[in-house]
C-alpha positions in Angstrom: 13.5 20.6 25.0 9.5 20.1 25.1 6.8 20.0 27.5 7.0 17.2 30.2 4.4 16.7 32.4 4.7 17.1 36.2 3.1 14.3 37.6 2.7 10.6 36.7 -0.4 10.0 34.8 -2.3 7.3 36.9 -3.4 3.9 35.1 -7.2 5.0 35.8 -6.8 8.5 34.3 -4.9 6.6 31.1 -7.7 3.9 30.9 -10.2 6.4 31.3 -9.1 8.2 28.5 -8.6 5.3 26.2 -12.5 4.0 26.7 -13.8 5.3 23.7 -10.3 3.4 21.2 -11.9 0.0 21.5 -13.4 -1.3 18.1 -17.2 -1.6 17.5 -18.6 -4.1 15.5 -20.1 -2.9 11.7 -23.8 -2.3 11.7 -25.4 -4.6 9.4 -28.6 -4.6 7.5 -30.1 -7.0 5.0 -30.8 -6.3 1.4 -33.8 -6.5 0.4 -32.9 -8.0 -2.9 -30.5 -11.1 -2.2 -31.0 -11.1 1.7 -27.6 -10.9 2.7 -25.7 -8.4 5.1 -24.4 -5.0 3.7 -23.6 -1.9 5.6 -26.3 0.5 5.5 -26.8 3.2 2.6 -24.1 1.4 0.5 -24.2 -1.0 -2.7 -24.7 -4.6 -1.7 -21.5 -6.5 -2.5 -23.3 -9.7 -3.0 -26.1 -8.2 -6.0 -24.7 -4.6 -6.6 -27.9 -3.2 -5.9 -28.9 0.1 -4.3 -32.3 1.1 -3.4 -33.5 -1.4 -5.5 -31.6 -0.1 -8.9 -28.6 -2.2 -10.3 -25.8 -0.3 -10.0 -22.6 -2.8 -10.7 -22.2 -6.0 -11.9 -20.9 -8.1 -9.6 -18.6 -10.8 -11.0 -19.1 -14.5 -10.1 -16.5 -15.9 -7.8 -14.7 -18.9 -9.1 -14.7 -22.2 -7.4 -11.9 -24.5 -6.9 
């Protein structure tokens, strides 16, 4: 048998703990190339740029 613990654990104890599970929101930056938002110190998914330098080629999405 394992460990049980001796006393309830109180809503505000559980919450409490829990305050730092809640998602955050992705910080965005603009390229400077195409002007559209990427995450920071990655290649833009729009141009496939990074720092400037092509790095991919990014393929052109079809229209329906």
């Amino acid at each position: 048998m394992g460990a049980l613990p001796k006393r309830k654990v109180s809503k505000g104890r559980r919450d409490r703990r829990r305050s730092h599970h809640a998602l955050k929101r992705p910080h965005l930056v603009t390229c400077p190339q195409c002007h559209e938002p990427m995450l920071p110190h990655h290649v833009c998914p729009s141009c496939g740029t990074y720092q400037g330098v092509k790095v991919i080629e990014v393929k052109e999405k079809k229209a329906k």
